[in-house]
Each structure stands twice: as structure tokens, then as C-alpha cells.
mmCIF file of the N, C-alpha and C atoms, coordinates in Angstrom:
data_MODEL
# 
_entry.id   MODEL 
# 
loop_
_atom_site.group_PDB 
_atom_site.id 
_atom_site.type_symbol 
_atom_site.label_atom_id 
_atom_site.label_alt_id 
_atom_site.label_comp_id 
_atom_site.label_asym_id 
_atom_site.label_entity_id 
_atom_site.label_seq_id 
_atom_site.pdbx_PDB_ins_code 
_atom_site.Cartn_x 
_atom_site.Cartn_y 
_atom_site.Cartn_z 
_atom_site.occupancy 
_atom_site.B_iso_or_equiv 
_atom_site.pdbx_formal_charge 
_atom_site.auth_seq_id 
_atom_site.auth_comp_id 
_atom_site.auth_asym_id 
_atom_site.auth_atom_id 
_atom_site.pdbx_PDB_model_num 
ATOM 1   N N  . UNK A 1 1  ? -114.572 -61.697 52.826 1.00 0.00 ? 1  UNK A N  1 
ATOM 2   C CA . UNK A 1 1  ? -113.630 -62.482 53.590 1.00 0.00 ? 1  UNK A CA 1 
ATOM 3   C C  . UNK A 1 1  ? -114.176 -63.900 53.694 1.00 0.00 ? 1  UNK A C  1 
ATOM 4   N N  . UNK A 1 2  ? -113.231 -64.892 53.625 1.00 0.00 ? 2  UNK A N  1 
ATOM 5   C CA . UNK A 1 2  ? -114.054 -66.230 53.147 1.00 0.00 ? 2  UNK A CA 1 
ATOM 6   C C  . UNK A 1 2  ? -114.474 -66.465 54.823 1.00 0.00 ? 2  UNK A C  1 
ATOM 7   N N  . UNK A 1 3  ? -115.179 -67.851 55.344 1.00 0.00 ? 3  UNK A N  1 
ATOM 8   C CA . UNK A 1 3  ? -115.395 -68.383 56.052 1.00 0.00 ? 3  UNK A CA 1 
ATOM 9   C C  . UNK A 1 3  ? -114.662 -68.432 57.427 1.00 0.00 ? 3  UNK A C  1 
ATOM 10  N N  . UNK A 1 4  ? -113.641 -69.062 56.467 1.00 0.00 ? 4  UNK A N  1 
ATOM 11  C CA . UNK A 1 4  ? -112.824 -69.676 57.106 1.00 0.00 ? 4  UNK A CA 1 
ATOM 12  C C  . UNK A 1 4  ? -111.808 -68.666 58.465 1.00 0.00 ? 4  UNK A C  1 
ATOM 13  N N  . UNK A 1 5  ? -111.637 -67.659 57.517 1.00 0.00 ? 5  UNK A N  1 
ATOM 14  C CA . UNK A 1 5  ? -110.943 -66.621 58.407 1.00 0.00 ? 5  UNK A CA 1 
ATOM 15  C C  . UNK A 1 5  ? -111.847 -65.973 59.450 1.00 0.00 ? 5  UNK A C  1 
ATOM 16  N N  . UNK A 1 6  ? -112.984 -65.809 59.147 1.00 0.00 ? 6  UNK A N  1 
ATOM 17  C CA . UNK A 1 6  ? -114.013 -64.982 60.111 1.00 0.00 ? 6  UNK A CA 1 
ATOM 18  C C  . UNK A 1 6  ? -113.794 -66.119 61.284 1.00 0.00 ? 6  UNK A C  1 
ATOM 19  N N  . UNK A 1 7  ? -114.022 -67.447 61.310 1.00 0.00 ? 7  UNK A N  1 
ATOM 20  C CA . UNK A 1 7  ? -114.098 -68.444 62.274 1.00 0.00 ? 7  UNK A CA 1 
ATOM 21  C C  . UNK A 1 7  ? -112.487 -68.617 63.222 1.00 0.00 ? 7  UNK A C  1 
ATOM 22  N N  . UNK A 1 8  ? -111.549 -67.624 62.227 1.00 0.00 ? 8  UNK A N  1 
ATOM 23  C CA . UNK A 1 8  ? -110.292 -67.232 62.965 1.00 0.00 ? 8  UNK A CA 1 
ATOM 24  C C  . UNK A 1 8  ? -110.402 -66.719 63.711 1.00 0.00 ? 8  UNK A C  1 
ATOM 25  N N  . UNK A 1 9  ? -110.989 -65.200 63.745 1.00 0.00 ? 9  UNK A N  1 
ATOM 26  C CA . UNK A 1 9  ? -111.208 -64.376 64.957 1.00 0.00 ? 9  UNK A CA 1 
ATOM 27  C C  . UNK A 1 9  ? -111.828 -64.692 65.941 1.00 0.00 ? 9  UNK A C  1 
ATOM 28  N N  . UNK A 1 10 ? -111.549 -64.220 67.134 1.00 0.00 ? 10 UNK A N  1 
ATOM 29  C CA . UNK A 1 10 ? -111.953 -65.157 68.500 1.00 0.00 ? 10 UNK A CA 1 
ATOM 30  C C  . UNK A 1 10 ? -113.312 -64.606 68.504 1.00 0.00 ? 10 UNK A C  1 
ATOM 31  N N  . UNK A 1 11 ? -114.165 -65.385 68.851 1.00 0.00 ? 11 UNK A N  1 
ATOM 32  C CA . UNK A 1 11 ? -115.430 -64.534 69.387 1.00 0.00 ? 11 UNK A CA 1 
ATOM 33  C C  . UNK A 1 11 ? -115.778 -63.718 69.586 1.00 0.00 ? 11 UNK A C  1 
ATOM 34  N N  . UNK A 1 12 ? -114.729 -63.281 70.686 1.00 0.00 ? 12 UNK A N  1 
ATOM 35  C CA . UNK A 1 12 ? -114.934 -62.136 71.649 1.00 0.00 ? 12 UNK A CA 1 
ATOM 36  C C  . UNK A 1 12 ? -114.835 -60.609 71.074 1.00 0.00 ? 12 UNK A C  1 
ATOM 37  N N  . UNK A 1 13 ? -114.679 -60.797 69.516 1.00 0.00 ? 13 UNK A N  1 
ATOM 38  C CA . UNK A 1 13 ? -114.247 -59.936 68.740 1.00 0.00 ? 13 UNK A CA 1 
ATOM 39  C C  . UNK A 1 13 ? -115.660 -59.446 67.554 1.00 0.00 ? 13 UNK A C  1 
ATOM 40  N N  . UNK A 1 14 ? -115.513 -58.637 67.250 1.00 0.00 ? 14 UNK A N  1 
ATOM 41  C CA . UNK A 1 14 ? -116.795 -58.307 66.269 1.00 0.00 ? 14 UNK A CA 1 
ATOM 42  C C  . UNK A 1 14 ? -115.919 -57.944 64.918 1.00 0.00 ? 14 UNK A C  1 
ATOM 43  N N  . UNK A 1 15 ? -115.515 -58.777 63.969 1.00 0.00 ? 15 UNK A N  1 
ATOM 44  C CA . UNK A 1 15 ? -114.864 -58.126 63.069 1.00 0.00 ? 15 UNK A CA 1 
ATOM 45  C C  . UNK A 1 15 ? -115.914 -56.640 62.080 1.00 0.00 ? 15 UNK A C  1 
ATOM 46  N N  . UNK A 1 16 ? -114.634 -56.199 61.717 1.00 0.00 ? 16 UNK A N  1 
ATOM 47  C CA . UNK A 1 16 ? -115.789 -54.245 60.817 1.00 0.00 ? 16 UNK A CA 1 
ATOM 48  C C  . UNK A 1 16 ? -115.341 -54.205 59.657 1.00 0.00 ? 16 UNK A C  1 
ATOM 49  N N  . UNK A 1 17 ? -113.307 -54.515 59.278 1.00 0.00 ? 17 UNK A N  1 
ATOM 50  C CA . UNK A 1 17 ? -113.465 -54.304 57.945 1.00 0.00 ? 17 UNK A CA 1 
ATOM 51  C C  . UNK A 1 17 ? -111.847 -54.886 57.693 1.00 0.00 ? 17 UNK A C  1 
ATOM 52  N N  . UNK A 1 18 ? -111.590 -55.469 56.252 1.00 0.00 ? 18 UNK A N  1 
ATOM 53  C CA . UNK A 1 18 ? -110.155 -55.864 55.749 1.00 0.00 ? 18 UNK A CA 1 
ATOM 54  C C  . UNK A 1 18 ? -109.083 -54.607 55.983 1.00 0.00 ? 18 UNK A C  1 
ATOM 55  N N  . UNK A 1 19 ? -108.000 -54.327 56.289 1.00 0.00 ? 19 UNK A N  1 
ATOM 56  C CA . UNK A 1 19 ? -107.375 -53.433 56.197 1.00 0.00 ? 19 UNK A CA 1 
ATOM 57  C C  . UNK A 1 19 ? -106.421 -53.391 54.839 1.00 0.00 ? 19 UNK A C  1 
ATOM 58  N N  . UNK A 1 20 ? -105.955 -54.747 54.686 1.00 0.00 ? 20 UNK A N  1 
ATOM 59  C CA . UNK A 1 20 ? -104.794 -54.941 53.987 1.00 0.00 ? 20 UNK A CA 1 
ATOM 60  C C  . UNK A 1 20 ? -104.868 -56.678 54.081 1.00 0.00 ? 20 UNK A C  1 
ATOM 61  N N  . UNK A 1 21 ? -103.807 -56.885 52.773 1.00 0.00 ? 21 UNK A N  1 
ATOM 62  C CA . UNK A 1 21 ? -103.798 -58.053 52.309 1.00 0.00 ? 21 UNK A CA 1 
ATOM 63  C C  . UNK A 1 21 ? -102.783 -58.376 51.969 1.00 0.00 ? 21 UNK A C  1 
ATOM 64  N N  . UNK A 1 22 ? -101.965 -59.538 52.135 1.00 0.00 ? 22 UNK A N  1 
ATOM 65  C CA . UNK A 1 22 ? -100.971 -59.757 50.932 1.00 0.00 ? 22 UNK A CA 1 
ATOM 66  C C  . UNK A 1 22 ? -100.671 -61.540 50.801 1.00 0.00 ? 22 UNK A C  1 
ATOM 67  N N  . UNK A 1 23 ? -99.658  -61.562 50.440 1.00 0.00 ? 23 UNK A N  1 
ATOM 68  C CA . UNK A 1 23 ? -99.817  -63.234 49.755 1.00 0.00 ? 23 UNK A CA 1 
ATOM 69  C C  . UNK A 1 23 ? -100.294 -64.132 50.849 1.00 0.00 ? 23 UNK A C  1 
ATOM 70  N N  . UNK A 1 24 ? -99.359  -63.797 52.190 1.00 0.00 ? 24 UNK A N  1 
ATOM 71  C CA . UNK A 1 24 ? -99.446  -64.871 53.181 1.00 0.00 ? 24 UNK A CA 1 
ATOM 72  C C  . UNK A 1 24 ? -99.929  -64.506 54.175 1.00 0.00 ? 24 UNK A C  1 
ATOM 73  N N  . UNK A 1 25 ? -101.014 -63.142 54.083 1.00 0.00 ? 25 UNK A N  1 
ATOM 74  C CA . UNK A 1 25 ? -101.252 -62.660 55.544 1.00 0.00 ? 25 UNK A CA 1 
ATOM 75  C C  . UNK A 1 25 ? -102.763 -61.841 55.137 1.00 0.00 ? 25 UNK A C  1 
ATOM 76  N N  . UNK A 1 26 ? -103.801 -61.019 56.247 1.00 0.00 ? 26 UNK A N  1 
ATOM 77  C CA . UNK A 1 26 ? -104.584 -60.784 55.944 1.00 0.00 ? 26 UNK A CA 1 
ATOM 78  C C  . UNK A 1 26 ? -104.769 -59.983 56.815 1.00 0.00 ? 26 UNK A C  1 
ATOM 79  N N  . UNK A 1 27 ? -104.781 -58.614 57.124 1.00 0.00 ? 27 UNK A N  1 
ATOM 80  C CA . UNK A 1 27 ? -104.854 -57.818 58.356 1.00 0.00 ? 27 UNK A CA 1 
ATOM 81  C C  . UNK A 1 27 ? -106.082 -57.230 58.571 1.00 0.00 ? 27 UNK A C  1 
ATOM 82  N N  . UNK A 1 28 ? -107.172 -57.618 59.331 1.00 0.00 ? 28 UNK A N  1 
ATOM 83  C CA . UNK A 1 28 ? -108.566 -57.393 59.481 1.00 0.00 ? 28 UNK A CA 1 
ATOM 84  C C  . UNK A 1 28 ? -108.933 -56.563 60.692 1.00 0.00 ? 28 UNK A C  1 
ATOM 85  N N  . UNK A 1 29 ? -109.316 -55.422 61.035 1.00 0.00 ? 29 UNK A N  1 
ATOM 86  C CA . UNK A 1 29 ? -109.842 -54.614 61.784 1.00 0.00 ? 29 UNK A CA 1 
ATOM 87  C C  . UNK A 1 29 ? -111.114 -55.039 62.706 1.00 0.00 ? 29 UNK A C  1 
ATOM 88  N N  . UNK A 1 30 ? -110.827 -55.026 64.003 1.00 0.00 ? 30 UNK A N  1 
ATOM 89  C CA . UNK A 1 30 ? -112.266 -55.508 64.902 1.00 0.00 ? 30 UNK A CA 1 
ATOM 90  C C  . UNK A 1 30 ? -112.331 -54.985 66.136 1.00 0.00 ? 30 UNK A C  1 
ATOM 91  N N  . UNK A 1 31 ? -113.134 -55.177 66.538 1.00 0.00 ? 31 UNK A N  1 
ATOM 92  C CA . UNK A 1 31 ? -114.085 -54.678 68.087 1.00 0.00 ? 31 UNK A CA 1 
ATOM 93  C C  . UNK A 1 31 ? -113.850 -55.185 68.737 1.00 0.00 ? 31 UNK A C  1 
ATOM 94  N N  . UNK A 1 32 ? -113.641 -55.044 70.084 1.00 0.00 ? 32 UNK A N  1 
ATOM 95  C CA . UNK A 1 32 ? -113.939 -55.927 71.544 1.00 0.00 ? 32 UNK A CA 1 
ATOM 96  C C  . UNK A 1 32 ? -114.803 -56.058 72.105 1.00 0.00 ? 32 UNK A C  1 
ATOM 97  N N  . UNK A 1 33 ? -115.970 -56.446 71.645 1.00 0.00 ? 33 UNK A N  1 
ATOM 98  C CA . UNK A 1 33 ? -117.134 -57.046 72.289 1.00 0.00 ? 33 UNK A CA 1 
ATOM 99  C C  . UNK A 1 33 ? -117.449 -56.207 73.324 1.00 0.00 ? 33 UNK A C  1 
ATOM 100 N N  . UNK A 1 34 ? -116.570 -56.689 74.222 1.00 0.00 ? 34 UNK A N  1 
ATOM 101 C CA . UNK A 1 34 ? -117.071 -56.224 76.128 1.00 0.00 ? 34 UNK A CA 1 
ATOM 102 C C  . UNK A 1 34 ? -116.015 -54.517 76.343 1.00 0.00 ? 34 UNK A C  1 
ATOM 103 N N  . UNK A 1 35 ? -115.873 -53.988 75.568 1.00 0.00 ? 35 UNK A N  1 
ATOM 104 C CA . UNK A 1 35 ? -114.355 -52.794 76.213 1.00 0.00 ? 35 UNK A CA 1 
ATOM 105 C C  . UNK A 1 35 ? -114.992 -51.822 75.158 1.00 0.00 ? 35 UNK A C  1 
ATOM 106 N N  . UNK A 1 36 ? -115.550 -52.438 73.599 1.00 0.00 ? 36 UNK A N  1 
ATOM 107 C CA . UNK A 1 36 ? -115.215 -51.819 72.611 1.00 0.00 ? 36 UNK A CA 1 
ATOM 108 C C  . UNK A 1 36 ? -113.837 -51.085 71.735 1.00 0.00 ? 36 UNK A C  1 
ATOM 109 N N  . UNK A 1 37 ? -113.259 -51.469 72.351 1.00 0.00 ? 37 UNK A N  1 
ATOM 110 C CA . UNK A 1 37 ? -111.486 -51.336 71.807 1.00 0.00 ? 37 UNK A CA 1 
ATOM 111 C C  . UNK A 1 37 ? -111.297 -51.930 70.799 1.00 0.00 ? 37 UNK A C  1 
ATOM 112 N N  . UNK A 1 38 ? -110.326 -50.635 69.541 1.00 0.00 ? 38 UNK A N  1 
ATOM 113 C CA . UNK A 1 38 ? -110.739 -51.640 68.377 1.00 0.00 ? 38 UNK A CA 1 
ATOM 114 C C  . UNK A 1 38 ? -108.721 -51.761 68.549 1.00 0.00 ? 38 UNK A C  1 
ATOM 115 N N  . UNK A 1 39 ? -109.096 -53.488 67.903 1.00 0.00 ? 39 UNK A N  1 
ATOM 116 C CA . UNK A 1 39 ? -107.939 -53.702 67.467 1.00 0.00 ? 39 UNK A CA 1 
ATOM 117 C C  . UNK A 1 39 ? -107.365 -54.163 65.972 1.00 0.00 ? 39 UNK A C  1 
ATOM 118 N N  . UNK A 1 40 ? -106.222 -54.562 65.530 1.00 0.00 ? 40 UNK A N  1 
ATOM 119 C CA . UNK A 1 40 ? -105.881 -54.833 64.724 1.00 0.00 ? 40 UNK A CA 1 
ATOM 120 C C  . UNK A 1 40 ? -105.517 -56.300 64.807 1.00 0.00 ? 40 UNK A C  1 
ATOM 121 N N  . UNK A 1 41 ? -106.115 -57.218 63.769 1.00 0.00 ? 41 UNK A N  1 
ATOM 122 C CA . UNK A 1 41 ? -105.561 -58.652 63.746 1.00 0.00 ? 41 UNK A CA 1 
ATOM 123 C C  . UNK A 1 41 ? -105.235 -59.379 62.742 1.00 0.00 ? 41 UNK A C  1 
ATOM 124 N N  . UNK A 1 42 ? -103.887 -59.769 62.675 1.00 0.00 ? 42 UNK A N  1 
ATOM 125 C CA . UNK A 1 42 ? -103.327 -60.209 61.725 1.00 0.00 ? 42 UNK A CA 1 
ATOM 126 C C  . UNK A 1 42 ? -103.667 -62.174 61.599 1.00 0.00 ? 42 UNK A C  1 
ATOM 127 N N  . UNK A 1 43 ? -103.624 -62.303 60.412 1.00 0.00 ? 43 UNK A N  1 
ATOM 128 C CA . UNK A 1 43 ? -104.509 -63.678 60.167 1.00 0.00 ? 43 UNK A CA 1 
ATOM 129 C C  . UNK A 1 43 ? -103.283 -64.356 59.320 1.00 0.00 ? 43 UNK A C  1 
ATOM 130 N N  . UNK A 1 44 ? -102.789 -65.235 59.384 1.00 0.00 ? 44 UNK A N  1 
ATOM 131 C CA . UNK A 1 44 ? -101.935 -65.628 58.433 1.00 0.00 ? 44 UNK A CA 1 
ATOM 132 C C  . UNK A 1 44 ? -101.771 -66.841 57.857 1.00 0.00 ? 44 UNK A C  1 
ATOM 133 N N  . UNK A 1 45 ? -101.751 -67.097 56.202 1.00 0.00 ? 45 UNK A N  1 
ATOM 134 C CA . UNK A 1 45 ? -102.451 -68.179 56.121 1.00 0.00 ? 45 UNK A CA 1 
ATOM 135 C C  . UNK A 1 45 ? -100.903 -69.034 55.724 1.00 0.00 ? 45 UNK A C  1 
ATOM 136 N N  . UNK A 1 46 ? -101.417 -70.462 56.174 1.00 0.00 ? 46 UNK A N  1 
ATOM 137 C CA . UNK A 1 46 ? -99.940  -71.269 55.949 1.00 0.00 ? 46 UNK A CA 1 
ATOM 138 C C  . UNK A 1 46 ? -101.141 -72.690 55.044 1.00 0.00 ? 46 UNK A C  1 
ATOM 139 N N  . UNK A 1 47 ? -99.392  -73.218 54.927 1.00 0.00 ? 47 UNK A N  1 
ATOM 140 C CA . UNK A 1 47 ? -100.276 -74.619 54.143 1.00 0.00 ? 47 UNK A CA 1 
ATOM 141 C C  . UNK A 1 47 ? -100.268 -74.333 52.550 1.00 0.00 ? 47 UNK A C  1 
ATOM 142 N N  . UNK A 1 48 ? -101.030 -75.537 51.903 1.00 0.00 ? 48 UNK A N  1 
ATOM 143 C CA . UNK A 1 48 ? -101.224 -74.852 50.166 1.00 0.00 ? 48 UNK A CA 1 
ATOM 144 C C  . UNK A 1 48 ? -102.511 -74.724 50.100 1.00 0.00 ? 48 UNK A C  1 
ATOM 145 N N  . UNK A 1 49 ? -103.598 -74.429 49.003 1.00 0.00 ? 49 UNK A N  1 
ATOM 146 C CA . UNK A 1 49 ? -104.531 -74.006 48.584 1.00 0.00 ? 49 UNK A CA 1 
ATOM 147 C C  . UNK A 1 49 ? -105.779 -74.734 49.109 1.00 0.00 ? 49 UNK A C  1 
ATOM 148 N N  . UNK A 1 50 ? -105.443 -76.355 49.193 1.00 0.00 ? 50 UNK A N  1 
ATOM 149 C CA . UNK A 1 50 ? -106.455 -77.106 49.540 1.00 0.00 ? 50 UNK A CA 1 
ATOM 150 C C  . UNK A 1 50 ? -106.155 -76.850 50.861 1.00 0.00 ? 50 UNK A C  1 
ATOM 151 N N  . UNK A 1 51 ? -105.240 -76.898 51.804 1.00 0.00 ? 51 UNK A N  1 
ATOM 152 C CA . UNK A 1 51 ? -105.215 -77.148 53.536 1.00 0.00 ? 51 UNK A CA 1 
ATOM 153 C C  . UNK A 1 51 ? -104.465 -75.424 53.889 1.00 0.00 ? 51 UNK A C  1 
ATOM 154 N N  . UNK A 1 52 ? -105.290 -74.899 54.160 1.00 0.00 ? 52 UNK A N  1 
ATOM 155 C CA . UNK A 1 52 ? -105.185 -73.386 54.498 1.00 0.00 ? 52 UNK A CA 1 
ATOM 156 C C  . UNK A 1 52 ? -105.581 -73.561 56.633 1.00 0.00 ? 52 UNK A C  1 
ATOM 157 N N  . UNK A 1 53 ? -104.098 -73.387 57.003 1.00 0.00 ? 53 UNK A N  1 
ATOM 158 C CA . UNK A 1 53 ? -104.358 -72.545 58.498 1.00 0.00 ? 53 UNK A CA 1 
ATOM 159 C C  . UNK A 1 53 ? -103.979 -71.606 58.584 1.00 0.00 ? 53 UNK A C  1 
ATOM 160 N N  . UNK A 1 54 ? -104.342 -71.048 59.598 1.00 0.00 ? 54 UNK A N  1 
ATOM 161 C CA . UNK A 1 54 ? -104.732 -69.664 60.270 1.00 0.00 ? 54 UNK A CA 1 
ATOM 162 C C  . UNK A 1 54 ? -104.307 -69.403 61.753 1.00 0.00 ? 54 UNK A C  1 
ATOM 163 N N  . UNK A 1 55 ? -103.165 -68.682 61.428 1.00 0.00 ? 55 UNK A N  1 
ATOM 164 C CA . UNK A 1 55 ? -102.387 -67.919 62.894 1.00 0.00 ? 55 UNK A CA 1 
ATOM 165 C C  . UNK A 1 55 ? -103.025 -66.513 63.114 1.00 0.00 ? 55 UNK A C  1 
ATOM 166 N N  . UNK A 1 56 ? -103.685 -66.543 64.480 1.00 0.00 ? 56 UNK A N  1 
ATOM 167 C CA . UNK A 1 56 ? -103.748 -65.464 64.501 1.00 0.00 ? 56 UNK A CA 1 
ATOM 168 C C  . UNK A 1 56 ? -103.126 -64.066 65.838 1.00 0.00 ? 56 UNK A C  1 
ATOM 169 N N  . UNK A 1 57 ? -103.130 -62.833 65.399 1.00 0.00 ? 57 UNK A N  1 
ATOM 170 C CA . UNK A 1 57 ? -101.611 -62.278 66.363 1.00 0.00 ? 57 UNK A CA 1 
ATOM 171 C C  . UNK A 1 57 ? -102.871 -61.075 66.630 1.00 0.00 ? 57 UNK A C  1 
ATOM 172 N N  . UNK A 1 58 ? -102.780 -60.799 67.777 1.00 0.00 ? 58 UNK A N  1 
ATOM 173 C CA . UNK A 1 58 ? -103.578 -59.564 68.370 1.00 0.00 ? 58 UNK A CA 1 
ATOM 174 C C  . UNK A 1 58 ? -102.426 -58.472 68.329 1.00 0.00 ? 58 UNK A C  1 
ATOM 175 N N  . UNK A 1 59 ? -102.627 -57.064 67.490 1.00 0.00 ? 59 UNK A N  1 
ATOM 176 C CA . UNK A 1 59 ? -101.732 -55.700 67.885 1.00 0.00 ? 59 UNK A CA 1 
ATOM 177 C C  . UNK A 1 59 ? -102.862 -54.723 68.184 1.00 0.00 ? 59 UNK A C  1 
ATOM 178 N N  . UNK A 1 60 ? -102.587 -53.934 69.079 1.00 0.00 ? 60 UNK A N  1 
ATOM 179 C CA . UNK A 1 60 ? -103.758 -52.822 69.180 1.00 0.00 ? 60 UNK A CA 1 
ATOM 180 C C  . UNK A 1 60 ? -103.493 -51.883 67.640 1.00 0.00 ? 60 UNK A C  1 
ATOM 181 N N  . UNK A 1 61 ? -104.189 -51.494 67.921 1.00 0.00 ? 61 UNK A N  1 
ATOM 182 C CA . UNK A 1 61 ? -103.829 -50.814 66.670 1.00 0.00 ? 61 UNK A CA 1 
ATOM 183 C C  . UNK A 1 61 ? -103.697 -49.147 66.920 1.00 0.00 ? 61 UNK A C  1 
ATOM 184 N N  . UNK A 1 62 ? -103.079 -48.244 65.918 1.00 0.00 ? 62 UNK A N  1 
ATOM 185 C CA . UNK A 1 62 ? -102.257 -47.135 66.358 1.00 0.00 ? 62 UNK A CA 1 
ATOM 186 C C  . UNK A 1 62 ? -103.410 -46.216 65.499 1.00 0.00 ? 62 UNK A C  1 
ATOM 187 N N  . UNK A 1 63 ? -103.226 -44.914 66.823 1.00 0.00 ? 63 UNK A N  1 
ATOM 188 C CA . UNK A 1 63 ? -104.091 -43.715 66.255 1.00 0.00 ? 63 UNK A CA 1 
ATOM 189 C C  . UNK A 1 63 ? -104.051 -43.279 65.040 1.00 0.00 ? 63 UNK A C  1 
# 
């Protein structure tokens, strides 16, 4: 996972592993630091190749 996206996830988060991928989005699996609750976080990249941002959407994620 490049740089750039790890520096997406909030801190408070311990990312563990990619789930899924696709053109404009990046769905990465992580920890809650302080609860240990894992959630699911979607990363989504806008912009073109040289100027890449990053939205990112908290879902818990399902059993």
C-alpha cells in the first residue's frame, strides 16, 4: 500500500490488511487502537495520477 494512503488512515487506527481494490477506491481493514474493534475503511482516490486525494469513510465491518 503506497504511502500516501497509510497517512490516510487516522492514527487512531492500526491498519492489518487490503481487502479489495478497484479503479477509484481501496478498501483496507484496521484496528482501533484503544477498543480494538476492527473496522472497515474505504479510501478513495480522486484527482489524476500526479495529484491523488484521499476520502476517507469509516463502516464497521460485518461478521
Amino acid at each position: 500500500m503506497a504511502l500516501e494512503e497509510v497517512k490516510a488512515i487516522p492514527k487512531e487506527y492500526t491498519f492489518l490488511k487490503v481487502l479489495g481494490e478497484g479503479a477509484f477506491s481501496k478498501v483496507v481493514k484496521c484496528v482501533k487502537k484503544e477498543t480494538g474493534e476492527e473496522v472497515a475503511i474505504k479510501i478513495i482516490h480522486r484527482g489524476t495520477a500526479d495529484e491523488v486525494e484521499f476520502e476517507v469513510r469509516f463502516d464497521l465491518m460485518l461478521p
